[in-house]
C-alpha positions as CSV (number, residue, x, y, z in Angstrom):
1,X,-55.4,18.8,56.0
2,X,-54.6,19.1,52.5
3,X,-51.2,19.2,52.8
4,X,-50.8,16.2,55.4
5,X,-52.9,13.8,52.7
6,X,-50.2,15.5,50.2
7,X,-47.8,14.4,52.4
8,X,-48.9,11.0,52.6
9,X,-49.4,10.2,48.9
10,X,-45.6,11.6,48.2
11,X,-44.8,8.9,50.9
12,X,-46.9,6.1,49.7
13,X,-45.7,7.2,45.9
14,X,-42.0,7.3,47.3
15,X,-41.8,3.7,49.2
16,X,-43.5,2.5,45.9
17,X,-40.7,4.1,43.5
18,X,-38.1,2.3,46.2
19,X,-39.8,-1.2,45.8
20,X,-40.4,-1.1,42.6
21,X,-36.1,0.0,41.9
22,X,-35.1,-3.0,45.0
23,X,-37.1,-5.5,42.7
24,X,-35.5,-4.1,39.2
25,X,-32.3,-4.6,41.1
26,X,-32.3,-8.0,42.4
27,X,-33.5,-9.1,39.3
28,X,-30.1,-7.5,37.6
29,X,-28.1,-9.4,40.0
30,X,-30.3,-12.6,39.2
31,X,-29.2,-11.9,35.7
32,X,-25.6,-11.2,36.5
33,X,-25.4,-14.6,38.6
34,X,-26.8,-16.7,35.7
35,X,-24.1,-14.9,33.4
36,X,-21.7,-15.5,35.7
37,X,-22.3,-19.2,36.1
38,X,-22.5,-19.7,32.4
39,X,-19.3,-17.8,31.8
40,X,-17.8,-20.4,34.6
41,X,-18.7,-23.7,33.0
42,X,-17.9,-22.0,29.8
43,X,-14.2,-21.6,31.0
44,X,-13.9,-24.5,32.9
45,X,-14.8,-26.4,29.3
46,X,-12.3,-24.2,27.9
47,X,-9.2,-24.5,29.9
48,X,-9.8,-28.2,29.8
49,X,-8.6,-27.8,26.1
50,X,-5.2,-25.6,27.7
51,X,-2.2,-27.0,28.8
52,X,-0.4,-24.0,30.5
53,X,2.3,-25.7,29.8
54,X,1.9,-26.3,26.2
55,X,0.6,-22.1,25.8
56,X,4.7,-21.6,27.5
57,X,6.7,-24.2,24.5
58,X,4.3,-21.8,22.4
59,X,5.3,-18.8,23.7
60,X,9.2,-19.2,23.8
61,X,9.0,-20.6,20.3
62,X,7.1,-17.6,19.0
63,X,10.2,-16.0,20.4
64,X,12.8,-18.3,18.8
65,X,11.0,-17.5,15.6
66,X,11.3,-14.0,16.0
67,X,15.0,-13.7,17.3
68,X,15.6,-16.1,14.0
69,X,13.9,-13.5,11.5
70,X,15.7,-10.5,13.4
71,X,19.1,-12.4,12.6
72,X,18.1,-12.7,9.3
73,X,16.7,-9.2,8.6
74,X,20.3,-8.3,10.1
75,X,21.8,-10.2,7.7
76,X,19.7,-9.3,4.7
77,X,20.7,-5.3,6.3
78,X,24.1,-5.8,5.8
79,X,26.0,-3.6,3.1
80,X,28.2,-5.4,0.3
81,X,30.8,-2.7,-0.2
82,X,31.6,-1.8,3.5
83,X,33.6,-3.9,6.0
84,X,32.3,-5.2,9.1
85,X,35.2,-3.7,11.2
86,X,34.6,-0.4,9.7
87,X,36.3,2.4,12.5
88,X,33.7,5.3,12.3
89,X,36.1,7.6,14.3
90,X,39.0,7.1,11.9
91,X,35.9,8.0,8.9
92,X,35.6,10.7,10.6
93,X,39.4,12.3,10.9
94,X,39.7,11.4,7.5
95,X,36.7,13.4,6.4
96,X,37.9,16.3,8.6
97,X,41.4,16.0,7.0
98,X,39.8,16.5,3.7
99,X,38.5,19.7,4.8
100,X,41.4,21.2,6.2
101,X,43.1,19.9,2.8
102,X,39.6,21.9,0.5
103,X,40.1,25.1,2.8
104,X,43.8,25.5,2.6
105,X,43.5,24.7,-1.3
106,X,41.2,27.6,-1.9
107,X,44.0,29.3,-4.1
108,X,42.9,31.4,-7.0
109,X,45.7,28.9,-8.7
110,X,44.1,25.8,-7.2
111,X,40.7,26.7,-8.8
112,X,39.1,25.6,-11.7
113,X,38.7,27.8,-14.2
114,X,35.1,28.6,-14.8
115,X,35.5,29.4,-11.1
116,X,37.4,31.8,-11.5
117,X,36.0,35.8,-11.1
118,X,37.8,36.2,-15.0
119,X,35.5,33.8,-16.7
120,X,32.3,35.8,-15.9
121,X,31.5,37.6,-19.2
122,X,31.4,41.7,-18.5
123,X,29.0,42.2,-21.4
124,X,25.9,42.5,-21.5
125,X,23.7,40.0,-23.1
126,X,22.4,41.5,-26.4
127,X,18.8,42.7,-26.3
128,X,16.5,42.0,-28.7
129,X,14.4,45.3,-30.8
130,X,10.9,44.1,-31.1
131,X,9.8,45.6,-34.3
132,X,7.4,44.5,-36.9
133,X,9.7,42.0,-38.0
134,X,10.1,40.1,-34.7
135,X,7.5,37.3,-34.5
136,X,5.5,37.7,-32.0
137,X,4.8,34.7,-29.5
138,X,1.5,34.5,-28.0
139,X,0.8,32.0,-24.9
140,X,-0.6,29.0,-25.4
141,X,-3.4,27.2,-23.1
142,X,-2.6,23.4,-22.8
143,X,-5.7,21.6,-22.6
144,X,-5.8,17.9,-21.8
């Protein structure tokens, strides 16, 4: 008996819970719809200020502007000292001639002379005898 007037109150408790959530519901969508038909008038007033066609003459001279500036940055880009109709493939055969020319030059004869293995000086640099008449440096902390 217990559990059937258990049973009941869960039931009654439950169809409450689901008419109390229908009613939160439809008053979101009563919300929603007023939003919505603000946000149309809203528009409509809005739009009435646009001329599509007048947001396109916008449009393609935003891109005018830009294709001007990106003519001008080119121009601004350009370097003084090198021609226009600069070949890049006849830079580059000249650069590798210049190798070829460096490698086959690599002559002792063709060397400068502090090159040279002969202008390495054999001796050894002279030490120094610290003695009691050698000043003797102590380090220094630099403090700013």
């Amino acid at each position: 008996m217990y559990e059937q007037q258990r049973d009941s109150l869960m039931g009654t408790v439950f169809n409450m819970e689901q008419a109390s959530f229908t009613t939160e519901s439809l008053n979101d969508t009563v919300v929603m719809v007023e939003a919505m038909k603000h946000a149309n008038v809203t528009m409509k007033q809005q739009f009435k200020k646009i001329n599509i066609d007048n947001v396109e003459d916008l449009y393609d001279d935003m891109a005018e502007l830009m294709e001007e500036n990106d003519m001008i940055q080119e121009a601004m880009s350009r370097s003084f000292s090198t021609p226009e109709d600069l070949d890049e493939n006849e830079l580059e055969a000249e650069l590798d001639a210049l190798g070829d020319e460096l490698l086959m030059g690599e002559d002792e004869e063709q060397l400068p002379s502090y090159l040279m293995e002969s202008s390495v000086p054999t001796a050894a640099l002279p030490e120094q005898e610290i003695g009691q008449n050698s000043p003797v440096v102590e380090p220094q902390v630099l403090t700013t």
